[in-house]
N, C-alpha and C positions, 0 to 999 in steps of 0.2 A: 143233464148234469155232466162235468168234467169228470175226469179218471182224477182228478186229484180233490175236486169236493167230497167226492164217495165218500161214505162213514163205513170203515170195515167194522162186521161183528164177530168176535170170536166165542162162540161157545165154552163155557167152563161145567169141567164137573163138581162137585159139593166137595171132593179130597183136593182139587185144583185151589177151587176158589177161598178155600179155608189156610192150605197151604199159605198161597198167594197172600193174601190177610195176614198171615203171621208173618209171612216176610218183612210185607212195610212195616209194620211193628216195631219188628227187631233192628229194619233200618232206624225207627225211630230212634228207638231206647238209644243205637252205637251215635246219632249225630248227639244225642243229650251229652252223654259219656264225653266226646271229643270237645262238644261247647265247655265242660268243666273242666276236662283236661288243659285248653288253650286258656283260659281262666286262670288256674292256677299257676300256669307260665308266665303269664303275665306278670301277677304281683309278686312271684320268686324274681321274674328278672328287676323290676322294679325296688325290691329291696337288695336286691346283687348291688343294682348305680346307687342305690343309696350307703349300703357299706363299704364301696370303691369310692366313693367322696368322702367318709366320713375317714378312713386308711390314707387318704393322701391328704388330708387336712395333718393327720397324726404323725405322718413321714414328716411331713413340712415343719411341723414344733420341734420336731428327735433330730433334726438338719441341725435347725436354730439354735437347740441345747448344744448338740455336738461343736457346733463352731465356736460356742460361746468357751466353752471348757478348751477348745483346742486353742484359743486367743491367751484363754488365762495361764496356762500349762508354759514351762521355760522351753525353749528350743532346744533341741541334743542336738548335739554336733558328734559328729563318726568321726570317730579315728580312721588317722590316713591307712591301718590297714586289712579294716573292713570295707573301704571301698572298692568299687572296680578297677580293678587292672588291666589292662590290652594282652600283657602277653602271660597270665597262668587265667587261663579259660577255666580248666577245674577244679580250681581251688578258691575260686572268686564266690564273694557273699554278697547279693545286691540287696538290698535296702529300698523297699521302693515307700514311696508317702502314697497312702489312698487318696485321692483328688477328692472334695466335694461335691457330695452330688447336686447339680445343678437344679433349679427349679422347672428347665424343660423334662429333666429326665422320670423327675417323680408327677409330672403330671400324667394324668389318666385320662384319656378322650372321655368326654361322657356327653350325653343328649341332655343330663338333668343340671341344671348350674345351680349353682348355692341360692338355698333360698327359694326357687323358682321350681314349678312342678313340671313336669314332661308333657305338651302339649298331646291332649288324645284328641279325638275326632267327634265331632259332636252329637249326643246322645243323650235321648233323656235321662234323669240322673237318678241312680237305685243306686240304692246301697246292697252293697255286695251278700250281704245274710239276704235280702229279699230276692237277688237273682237268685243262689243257689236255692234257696225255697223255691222258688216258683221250677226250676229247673226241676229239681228232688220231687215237685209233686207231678210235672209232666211224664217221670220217670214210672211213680208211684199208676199214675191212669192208665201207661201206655201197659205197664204187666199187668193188672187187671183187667185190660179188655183180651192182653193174650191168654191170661187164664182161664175166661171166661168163653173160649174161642175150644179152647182144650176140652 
């Protein structure tokens, strides 16, 4: 046989090998923990695009109102001496008009477009109370056998 076929064996004692056992265990239990953690990031961020769609949908009607009321509204005109002057710098009153906000500017990048859902990757299809169950009960097995190790 090669040096690299060999099968090394290492001896364990009963406080090693019991040790050892509760390790992977606990590594168990912490990937469940992080599988639920990343889980519930998901469908927080997934309802984050969906209430930044549904806020620039909202911007865009409050735009639409607002122009409509600024079209109906009389013009004011300033008196020649609130306007700008060139030469009393500290005594000058500017007037400025807020521009409109454009419809590039209220847009929101998002991955999710109106109507259409976020393309995920394909996966048999559970419904989310069955993953967390099935999660919650690999949780539920893994600390019984560390218990039962105790």
């Amino acid at each position: 046989m090669k040096k690299k076929d060999s099968i090394i064996h290492i001896k364990l004692d009963g406080d090693e090998a019991i040790r050892s056992r509760k390790d992977v265990l606990n590594t168990g239990i912490d990937l469940i923990k992080i599988a639920q953690s990343v889980r519930t990031y998901r469908m927080l961020r997934l309802k984050e695009l969906q209430l930044k769609i549904e806020l620039r949908e909202r911007l865009r009607e409050a735009n639409k109102g607002r122009n409509k009321i600024k079209n109906l509204l009389p013009k004011v005109q300033i008196p020649k001496i609130l306007k700008k002057h060139e030469g009393d710098m500290h005594k000058e009153i500017v007037i400025k008009e807020l521009k409109p906000m454009d419809e590039e500017e209220t847009k929101i990048e998002s991955p999710v477009k109106k109507g259409k859902k976020p393309k995920q990757k394909a996966r048999p299809e559970e419904k989310p109370a069955q993953i967390s169950n099935s999660l919650e009960d690999q949780l539920k097995s893994i600390q019984a056998k560390l218990n039962s190790i105790e």
